[in-house]
C-alpha positions in Angstrom: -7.9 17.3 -3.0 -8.2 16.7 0.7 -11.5 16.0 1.1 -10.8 12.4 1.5 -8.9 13.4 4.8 -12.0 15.4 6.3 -13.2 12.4 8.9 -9.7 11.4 9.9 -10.1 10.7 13.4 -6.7 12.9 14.0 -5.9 15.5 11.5 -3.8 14.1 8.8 -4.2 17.2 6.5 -1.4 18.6 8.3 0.9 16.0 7.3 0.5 17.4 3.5 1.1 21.1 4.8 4.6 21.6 4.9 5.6 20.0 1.8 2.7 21.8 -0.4 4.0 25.2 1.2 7.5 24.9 -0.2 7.0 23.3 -3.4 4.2 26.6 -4.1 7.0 28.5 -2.3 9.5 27.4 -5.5 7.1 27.2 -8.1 5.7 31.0 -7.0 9.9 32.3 -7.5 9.4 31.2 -11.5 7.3 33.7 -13.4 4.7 32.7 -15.7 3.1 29.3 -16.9 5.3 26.2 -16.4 5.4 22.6 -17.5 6.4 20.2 -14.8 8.2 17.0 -15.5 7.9 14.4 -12.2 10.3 11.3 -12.0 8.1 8.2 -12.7 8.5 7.4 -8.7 7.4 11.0 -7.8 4.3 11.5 -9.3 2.4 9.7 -6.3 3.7 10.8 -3.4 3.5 14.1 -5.0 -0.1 13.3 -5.3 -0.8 12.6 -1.8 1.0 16.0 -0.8 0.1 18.5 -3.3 -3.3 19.3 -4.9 -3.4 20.1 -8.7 -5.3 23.0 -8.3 -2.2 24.5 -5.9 0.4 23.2 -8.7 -2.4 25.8 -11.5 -2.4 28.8 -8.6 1.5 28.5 -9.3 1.6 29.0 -12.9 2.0 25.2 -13.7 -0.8 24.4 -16.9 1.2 21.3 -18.7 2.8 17.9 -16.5 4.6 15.5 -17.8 6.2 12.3 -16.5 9.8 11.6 -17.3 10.3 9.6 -19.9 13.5 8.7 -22.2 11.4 11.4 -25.4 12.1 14.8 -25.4 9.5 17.1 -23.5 7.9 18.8 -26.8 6.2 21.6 -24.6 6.5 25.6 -25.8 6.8 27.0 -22.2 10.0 29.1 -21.5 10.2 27.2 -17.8 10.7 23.5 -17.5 10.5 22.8 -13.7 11.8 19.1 -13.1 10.9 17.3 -10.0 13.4 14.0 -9.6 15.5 12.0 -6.9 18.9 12.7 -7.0 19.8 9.2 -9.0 22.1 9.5 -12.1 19.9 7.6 -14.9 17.1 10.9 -14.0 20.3 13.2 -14.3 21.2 11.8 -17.2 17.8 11.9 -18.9 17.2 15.7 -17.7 20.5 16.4 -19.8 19.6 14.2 -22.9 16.5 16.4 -23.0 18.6 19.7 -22.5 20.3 19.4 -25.2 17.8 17.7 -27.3 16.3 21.3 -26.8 19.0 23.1 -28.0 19.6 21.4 -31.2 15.3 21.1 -32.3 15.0 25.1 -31.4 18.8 26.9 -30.9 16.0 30.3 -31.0 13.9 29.5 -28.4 15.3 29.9 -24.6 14.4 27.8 -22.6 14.5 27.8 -18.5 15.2 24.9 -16.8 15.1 24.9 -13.4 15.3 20.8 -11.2 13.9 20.8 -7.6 15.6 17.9 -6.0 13.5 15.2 -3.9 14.4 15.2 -1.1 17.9 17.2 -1.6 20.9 17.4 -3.9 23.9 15.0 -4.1 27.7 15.6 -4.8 27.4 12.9 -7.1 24.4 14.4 -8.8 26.1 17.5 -8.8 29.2 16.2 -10.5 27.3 14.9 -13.1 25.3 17.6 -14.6 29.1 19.2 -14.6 30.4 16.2 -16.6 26.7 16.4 -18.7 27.2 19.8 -19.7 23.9 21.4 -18.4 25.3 22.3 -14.7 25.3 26.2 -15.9 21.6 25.7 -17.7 19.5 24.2 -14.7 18.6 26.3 -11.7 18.4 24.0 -9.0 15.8 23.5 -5.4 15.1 21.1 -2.8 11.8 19.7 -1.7 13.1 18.0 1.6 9.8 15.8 2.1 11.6 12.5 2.8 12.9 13.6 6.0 9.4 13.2 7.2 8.3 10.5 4.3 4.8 10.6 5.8 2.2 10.7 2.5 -1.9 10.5 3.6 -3.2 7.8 1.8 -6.5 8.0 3.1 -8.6 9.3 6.4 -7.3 6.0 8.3 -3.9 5.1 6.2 -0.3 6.7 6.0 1.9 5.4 4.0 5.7 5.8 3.8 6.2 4.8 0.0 9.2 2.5 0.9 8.5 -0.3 -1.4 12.0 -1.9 -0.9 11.7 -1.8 2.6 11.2 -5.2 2.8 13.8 -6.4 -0.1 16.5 -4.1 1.7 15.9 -5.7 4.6 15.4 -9.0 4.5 17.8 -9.6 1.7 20.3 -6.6 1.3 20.5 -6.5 5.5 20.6 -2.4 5.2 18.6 -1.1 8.0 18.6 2.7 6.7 14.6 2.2 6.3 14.4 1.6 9.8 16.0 4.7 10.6 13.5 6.4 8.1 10.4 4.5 9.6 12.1 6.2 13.6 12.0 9.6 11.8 8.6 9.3 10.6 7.6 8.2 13.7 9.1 10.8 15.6 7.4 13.5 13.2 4.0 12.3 13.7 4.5 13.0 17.1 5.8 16.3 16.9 3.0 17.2 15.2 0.2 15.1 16.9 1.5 14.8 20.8 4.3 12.8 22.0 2.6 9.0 22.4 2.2 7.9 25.8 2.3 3.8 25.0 4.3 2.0 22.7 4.4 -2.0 22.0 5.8 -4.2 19.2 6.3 -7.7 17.9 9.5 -8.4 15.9 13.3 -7.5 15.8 12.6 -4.6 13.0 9.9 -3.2 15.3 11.9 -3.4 18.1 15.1 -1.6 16.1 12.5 0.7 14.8 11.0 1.6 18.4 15.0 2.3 19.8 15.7 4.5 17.4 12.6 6.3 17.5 13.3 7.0 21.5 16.7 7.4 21.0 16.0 10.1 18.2 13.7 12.1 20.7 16.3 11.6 23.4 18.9 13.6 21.9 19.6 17.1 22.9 19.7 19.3 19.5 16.6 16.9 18.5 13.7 19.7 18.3 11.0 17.6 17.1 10.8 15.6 20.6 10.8 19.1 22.6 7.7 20.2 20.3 6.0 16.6 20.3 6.0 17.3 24.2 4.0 20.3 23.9 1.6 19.6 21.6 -1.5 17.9 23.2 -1.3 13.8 22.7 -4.0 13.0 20.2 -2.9 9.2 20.0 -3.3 6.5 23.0 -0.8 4.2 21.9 1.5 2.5 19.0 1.9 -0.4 18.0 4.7 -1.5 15.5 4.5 -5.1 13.7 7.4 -6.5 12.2 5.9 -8.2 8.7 8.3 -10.9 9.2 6.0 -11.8 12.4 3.4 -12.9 10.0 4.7 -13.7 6.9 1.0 -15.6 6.0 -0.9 -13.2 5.4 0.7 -11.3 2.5 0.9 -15.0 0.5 -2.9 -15.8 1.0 -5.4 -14.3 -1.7 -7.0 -11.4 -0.4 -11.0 -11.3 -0.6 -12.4 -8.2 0.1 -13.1 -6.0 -2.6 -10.4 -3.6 -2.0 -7.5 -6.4 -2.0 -8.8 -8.3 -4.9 -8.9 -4.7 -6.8 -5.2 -4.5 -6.1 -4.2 -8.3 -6.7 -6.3 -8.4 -10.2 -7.0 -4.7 -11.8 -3.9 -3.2 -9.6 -4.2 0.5 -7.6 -1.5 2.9 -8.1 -1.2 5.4 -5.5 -4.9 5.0 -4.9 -6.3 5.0 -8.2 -7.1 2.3 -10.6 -8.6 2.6 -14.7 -11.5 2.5 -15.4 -13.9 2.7 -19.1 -14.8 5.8 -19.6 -18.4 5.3 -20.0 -19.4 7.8 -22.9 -16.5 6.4 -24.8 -17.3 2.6 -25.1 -17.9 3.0 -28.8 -16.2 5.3 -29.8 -12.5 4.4 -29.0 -9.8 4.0 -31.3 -8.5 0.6 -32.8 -10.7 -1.1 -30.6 -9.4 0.0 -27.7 -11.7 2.2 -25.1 -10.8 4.8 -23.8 -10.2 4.6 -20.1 -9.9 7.0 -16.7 -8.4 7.2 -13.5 -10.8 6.2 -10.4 -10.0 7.6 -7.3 -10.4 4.5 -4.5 -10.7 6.3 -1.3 -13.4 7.4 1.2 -14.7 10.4 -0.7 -16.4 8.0 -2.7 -19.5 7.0 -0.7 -20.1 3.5 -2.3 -16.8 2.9 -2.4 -16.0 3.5 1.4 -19.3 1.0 2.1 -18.0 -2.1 -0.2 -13.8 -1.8 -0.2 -13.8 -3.9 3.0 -16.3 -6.2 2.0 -15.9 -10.2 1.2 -16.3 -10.2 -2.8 -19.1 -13.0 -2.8 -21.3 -10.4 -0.7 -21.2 -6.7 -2.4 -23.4 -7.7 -5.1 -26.2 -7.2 -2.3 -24.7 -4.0 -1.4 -24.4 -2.9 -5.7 -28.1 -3.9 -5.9 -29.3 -1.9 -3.3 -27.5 0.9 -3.9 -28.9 0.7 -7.6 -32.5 0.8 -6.6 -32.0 3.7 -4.1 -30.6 5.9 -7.1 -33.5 4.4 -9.2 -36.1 5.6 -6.6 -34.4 9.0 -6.4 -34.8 9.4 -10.4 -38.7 8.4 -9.6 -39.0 11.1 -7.6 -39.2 13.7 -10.7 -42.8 12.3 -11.8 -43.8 13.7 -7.9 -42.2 17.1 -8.4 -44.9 19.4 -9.9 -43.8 22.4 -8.0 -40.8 25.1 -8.6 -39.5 24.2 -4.8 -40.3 20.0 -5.5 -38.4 20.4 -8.5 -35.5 22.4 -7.1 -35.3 19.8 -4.2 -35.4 17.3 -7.0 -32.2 19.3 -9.0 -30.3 18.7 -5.9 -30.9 15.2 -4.9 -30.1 14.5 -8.9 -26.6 16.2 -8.9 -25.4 14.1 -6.0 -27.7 10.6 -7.6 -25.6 11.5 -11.1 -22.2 11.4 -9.3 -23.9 8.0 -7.3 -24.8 6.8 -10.9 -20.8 7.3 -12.5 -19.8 5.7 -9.2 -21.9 2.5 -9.3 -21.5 2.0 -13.0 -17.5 2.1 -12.3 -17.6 -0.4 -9.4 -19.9 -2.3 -11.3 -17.2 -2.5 -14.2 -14.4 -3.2 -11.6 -16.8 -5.9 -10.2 -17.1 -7.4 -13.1 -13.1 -7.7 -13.9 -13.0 -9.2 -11.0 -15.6 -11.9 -11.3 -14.0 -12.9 -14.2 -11.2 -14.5 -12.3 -12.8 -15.2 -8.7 -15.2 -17.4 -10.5 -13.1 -19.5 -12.7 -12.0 -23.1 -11.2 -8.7 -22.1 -11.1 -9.4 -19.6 -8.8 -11.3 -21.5 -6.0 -8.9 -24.7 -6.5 -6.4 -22.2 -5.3 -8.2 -20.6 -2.2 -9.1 -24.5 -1.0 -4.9 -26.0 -1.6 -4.4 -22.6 0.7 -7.1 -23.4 3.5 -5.7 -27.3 3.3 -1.7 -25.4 4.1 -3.3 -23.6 6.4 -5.2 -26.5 8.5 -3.5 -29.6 7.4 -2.2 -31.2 10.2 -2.3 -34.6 9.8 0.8 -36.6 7.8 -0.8 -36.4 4.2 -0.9 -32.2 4.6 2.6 -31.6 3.6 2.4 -34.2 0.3 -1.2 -32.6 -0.7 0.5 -29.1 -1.0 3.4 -30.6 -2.5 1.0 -31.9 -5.2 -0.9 -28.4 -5.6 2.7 -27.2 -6.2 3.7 -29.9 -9.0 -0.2 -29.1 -10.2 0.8 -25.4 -10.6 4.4 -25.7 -12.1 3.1 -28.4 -14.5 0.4 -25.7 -16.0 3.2 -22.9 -16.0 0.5 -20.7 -13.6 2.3 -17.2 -13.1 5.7 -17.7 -11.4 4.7 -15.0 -8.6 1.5 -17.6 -7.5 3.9 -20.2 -7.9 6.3 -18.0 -5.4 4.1 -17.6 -3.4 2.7 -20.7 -2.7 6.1 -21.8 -1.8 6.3 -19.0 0.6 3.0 -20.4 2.2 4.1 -23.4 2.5 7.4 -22.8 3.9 6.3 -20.7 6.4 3.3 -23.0 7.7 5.5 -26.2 8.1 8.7 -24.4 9.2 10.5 -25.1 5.9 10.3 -28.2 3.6 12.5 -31.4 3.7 15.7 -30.8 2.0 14.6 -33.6 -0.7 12.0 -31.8 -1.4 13.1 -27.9 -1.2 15.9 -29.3 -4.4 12.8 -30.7 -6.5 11.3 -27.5 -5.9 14.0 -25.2 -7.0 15.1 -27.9 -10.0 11.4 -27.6 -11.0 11.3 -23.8 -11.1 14.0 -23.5 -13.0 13.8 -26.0 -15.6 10.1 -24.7 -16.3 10.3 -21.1 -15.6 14.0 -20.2 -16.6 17.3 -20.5 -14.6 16.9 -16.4 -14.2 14.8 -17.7 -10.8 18.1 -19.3 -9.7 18.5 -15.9 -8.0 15.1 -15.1 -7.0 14.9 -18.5 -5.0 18.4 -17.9 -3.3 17.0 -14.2 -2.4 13.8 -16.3 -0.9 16.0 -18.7 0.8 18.4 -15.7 2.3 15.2 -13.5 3.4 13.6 -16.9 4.9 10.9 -17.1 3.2 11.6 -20.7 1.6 14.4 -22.6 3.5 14.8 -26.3 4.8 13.5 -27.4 7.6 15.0 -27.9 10.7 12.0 -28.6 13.3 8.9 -29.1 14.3 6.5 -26.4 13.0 4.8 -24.4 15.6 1.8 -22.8 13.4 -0.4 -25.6 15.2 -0.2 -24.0 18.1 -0.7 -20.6 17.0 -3.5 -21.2 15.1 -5.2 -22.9 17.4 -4.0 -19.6 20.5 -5.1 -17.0 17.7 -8.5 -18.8 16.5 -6.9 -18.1 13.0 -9.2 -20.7 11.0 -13.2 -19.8 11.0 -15.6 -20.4 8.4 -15.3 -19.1 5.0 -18.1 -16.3 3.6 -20.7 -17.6 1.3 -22.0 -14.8 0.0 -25.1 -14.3 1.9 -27.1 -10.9 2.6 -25.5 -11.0 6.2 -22.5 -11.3 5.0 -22.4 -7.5 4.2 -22.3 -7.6 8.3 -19.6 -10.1 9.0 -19.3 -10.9 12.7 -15.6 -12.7 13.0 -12.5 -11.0 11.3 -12.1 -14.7 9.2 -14.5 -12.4 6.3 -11.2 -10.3 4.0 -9.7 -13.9 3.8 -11.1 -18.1 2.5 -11.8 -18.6 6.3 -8.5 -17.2 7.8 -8.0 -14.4 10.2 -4.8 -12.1 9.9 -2.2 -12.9 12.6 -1.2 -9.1 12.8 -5.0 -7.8 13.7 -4.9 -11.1 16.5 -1.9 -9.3 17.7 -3.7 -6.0 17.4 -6.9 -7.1 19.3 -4.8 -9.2 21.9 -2.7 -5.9 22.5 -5.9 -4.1 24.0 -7.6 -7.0 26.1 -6.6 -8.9 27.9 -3.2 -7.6 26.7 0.0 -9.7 24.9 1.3 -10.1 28.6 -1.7 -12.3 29.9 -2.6 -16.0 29.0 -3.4 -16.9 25.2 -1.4 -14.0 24.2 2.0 -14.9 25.7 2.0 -18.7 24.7 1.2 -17.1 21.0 3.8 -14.6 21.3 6.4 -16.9 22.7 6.0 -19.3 19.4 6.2 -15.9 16.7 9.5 -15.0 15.6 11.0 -11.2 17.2 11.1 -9.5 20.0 7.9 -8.3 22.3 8.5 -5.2 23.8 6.0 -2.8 25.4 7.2 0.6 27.4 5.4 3.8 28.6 6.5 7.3 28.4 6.9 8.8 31.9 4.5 11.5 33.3 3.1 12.0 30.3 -0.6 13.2 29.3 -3.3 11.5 28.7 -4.3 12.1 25.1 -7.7 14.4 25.1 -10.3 11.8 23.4 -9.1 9.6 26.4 -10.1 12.3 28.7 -13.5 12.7 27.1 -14.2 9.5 27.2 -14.6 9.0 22.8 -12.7 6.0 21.5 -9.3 5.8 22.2 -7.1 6.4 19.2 -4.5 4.1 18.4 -1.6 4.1 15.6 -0.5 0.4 14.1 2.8 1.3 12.4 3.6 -2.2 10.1 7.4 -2.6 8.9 7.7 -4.2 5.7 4.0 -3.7 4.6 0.4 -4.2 4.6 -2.6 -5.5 2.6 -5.8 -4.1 2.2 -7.2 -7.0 3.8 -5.3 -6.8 6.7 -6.2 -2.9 6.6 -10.6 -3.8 6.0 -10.2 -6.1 9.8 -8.8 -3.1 11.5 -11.3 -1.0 10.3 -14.2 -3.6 11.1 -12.3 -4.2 14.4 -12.6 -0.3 15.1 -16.0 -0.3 14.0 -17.6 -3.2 16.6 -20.1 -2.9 19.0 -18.2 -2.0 22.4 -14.9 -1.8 21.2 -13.2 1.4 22.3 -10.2 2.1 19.7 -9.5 3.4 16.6 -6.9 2.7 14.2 -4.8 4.5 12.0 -2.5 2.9 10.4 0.8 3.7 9.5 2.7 1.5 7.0 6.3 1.5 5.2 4.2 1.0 1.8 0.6 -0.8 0.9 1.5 -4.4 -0.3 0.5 -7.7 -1.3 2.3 -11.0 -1.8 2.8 -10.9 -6.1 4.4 -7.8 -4.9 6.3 -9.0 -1.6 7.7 -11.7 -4.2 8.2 -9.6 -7.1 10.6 -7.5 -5.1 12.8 -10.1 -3.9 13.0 -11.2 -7.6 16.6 -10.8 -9.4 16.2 -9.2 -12.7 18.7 -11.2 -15.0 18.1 -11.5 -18.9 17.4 -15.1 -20.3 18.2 -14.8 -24.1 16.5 -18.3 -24.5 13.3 -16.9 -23.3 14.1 -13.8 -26.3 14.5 -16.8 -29.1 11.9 -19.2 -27.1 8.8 -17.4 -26.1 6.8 -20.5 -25.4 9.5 -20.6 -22.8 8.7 -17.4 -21.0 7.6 -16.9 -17.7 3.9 -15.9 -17.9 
């Protein structure tokens, strides 16, 4: 469905277009119904691109996910959608021939659309596998563009090891994929006529992108500049610039739904609600919950602080209870057909609160427990410690958190915080930290902590930290959200964290007024790690809403990730009183700092962790 997309301030429908065109385009050349197998990476991006009632218009009436089990399906055509990787190739052909010997009558039809295109090396292998001659093969060339709407404000690239295979395998071809992307959006919405940055990956990213729409044979710059600009300017953020952010709990609703429950591609599971007692072994049965702005409640709580949606949940609940009044005042045919349609849209209301109200709930159950708010104050004492004791109270937090075996990913990222903040730890210090992780955890971290030490997220410290001044420039610190009524309302962008404000959205507002060039800006700039670069495209057009006079639309394009927190200040940024802009932003992939860590992590096996499982990471 697109009707999530309908309010996009530019229109990001068009981004799904071409690749729903040519996968109905492949699917209409195989007659009759079809099951389709997706690769387990595929099946969201697909998701974002293509409509399940398009994939039904084409024949397709049975999906499955890849999966090391034979498909047990009685279609004649199996349409597999993968990546060209060889465990994928390999499981295609297990299943093949797993065909073949359950049913040697039945015919089947395979036929394996490639994502984005074929390999040589894929090629060779379902030779050497034996099903070269039983697969019909396509190619669904949507990475070339690897722009995926996430919602009416969000793009997302789906590069989850951006950051990994930067930071720690130094292999730039992301960049070059971000440039592309880049240079797509503009071939379809107007070539931009402004473009800043912060960072050396932003910068690299911003190069390429010119460089790509300099060349000759390069067609998508030539279109870009005759399309009419929709977009005022772009701004790419390197996310080693702020590397805080991602390592602080995130608390508004939206971020705490991905750090606790966890959203996949923009769902999350839910209860079923009929089926709370009447599940099987004790298990209920459960759904998928779309989380974007088609849902009406959702789009009014997902950027607010946690402590303050109950007010919104309560209110919401008596509005629907007041429309279900209404049906004692309707004595007439036309009352009560007014009242049929007011119900219709209260019912979906009603299966939409009682969700959240679930979700809310799974939340609480964390966000309330000491634990929880021992953690968000040893992050606000990191974050404003400044005195001599600041470094040895975090290093007691961190002891506190080994000694209870907390998860090793809050553990991670704790030192990640703490690293960052004071510019590295004393080398006494940084070798009790990695001799504690790895004679409590497991010495499979060993790695993990040299792949934070080689990406700089935990290294030794070599002078003075500078995050005084920058917080202090940036106004980082503010007060933290009690949970008030007003706090539905929140007037400083300190409300999606415990009393901290994003350093990327200071670098986002500072871009507009008084500019990063000017006064508090440039000292804060000057102390951030990267490049600041800022350029304008000659004698080009204004974009039209800038001509009109309607907010000026503006693109934040983040390298190496984003959180939903940092994502609920833009959009409360963009929403203010007097402030002209409006952001879309475009991201490498939606993040937050379990993840971030998770990624850098080694996978190694510990056999003593098999034999000792009171030994095992939790």
């Amino acid at each position: 469905m697109t009707s999530h997309l309908r309010n996009a301030c530019i229109p990001l429908v068009q981004l799904r277009q071409a690749a729903a065109d040519r996968l109905a385009s492949i699917l209409s050349e195989i007659d009759g119904p079809k099951a389709l197998v997706l690769g387990p990476d595929l099946s969201g991006p697909l998701g974002m691109l293509v409509d399940v009632s398009l994939l039904k218009q084409n024949g397709v009436d049975a999906m499955y996910e890849l999966g090391p089990h034979a498909i047990r399906c009685q279609h004649q055509d199996i349409v597999y959608v993968l990546r060209p990787d060889l465990p994928s190739i390999t499981t295609l052909s297990e299943q093949v021939h797993a065909h073949r010997q359950e049913a040697p009558a039945r015919h089947h039809h395979y036929h394996l659309v490639f994502v984005p295109r074929a390999t040589l090396l894929c090629e060779s292998a379902l030779v050497q596998l034996g099903v070269y001659g039983n697969v019909t093969r396509y190619e669904l060339c949507i990475e070339a563009r690897r722009l995926f709407p996430y919602d009416d404000d969000v793009v997302t690239m789906c590069l989850e090891r951006c950051f990994r295979d930067l930071a720690v395998a130094n292999d730039p071809t992301c960049l070059y994929s971000v440039a592309c992307a880049l240079v797509h959006f503009q071939e379809l919405f107007g070539r931009i006529p402004r473009v800043l940055g912060k960072g050396d990956w932003a910068h690299r990213v911003a190069e390429l992108m010119m460089k790509v729409q300099e060349e000759p044979s390069a067609t998508p710059a030539k279109r870009s500049e005759r399309v009419e600009p929709l977009v005022d300017e772009l701004i790419i953020i390197d996310r080693r610039v702020d590397l805080v952010t991602p390592m602080l709990q995130q608390l508004n609703y939206e971020g705490l739904l991905d750090e606790i429950v966890g959203i996949t591609n923009g769902f999350v599971e839910v209860e079923k609600p009929a089926a709370k007692d009447s599940s099987k072994a004790g298990r209920p049965a459960v759904m998928k919950l779309g989380l974007n702005s088609d849902d009406d409640l959702f789009r009014q709580i997902r950027n607010t602080n946690f402590n303050a949606i109950k007010h919104v949940l309560k209110r919401r609940a008596a509005h629907i209870q007041a429309t279900y009044e209404e049906r004692h005042a309707a004595e007439s045919i036309s009352q009560m057909s007014a009242f049929m349609k007011k119900f219709k849209a209260v019912q979906r209301e009603h299966t939409s609160l009682q969700a959240h109200i679930g979700l809310a709930e799974r939340v609480s159950d964390v966000t309330r427990t000491p634990a929880f708010l021992r953690h968000l104050q040893a992050q606000l004492g990191v974050l404003v410690g400044s005195g001599a004791d600041a470094p040895a109270e975090a290093d007691a937090y961190l002891e506190e958190l080994v000694g209870k075996r907390a998860p090793i990913a809050q553990v991670l990222r704790f030192i990640v915080l703490m690293s960052t903040v004071l510019n590295g730890v004393k080398q006494k210090q940084f070798d009790f930290i990695r001799r504690e992780i790895v004679q409590t955890y497991g010495f499979q971290h060993l790695l993990t902590l040299d792949s934070l030490e080689r990406s700089g997220l935990f290294v030794k410290r070599e002078s003075r930290s500078s995050w005084p001044s920058v917080r202090s420039a940036l106004n980082l610190i503010g007060a933290p959200v009690s949970g008030g009524a007003s706090d539905t309302a929140p007037k400083t962008m300190h409300f999606a964290f415990h009393g901290y404000a994003p350093i990327t959205c200071r670098l986002v507002e500072g871009a507009l007024q008084p500019g990063w060039s000017h006064g508090y800006m440039r000292d804060a700039l000057a102390q951030l790690p990267g490049k600041t670069f800022a350029h304008t495209v000659d004698d080009q057009k204004r974009p039209a809403g800038a001509v009109q006079g309607a907010k000026k639309i503006v693109v934040v394009c983040f390298v190496g990730g984003v959180t939903f927190a940092e994502i609920s200040v833009l959009r409360w940024l963009s929403g203010r009183q007097n402030h002209d802009r409006e952001y879309v932003i475009l991201t490498t992939h939606l993040s937050n700092g379990d993840q971030m860590v998770d990624s850098l992590a080694v996978a190694l096996d510990n056999a003593l962790t098999r034999h000792h499982p009171a030994s095992a990471t939790q």
